[in-house]
C-alpha positions, 0 to 999 in steps of 0.5 A, a space after each residue: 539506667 543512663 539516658 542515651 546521648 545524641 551526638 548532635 552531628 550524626 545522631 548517633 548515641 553517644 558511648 563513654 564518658 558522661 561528660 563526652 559531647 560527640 561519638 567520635 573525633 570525625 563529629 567533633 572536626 565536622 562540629 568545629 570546622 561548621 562553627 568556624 565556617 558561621 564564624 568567618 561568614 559573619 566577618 566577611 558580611 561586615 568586611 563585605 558590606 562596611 567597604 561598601 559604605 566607605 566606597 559610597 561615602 567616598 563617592 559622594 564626598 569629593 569635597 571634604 564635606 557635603 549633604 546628601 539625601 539619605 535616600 540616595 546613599 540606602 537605595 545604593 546600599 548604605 547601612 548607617 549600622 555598620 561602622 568602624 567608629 565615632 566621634 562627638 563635637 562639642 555640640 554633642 553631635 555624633 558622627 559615625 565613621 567608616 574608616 576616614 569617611 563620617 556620616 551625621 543624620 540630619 533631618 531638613 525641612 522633615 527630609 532625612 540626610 546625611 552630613 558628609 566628612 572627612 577625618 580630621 587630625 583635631 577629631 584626635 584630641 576630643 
């Protein structure tokens, strides 16, 4: 005797094809429209929260390249973990970017901070 399958929308058994996922057209919509729903939620927290990195790094970077207290760019909402590339110097030194604005942790006299830049056309060639 086959085992009953559970749609995994509704609940309902599953009748038909053994190799069938959902009991009905209506539940297989339903289960993509919600992954395509999570898909795109997660898109817009990225979109969402690396324009609010480059709107801070913007803000605080007026002169090309600056030193900022780490705190002050987290307690306005930075996340160091979301950006859109890097770049390495010859030091070995890792920038991290959110578009045109770059960000490099330092640590001062035991104070974490971040080394603010501005993408430079040479940054290209390494």
């Amino acid at each position: 005797m086959e085992s009953s399958r559970m749609c995994p929308v509704c609940g309902a058994t599953i009748k038909g094809r053994s190799d069938k996922k959902f009991c009905s057209a209506k539940c297989r919509s339903i289960n993509q429209y919600e992954n395509r729903q999570k898909s795109e939620a997660f898109y817009f927290k990225v979109d969402r929260q690396l324009k609010i990195n480059r709107k801070l790094l913007k803000k605080y970077n007026r002169s090309g390249y600056t030193t900022i207290r780490k705190t002050v760019l987290i307690e306005e909402g930075f996340d160091p973990k979301f950006f859109t590339h890097y770049w390495k110097n010859k030091k070995g030194d890792i920038y991290l970017f959110v578009y045109e604005y770059g960000f490099l942790r330092k640590v001062d006299r035991g104070k974490e901070k971040y080394v603010l830049v501005l993408w430079q056309d040479y940054m290209e060639r390494n």
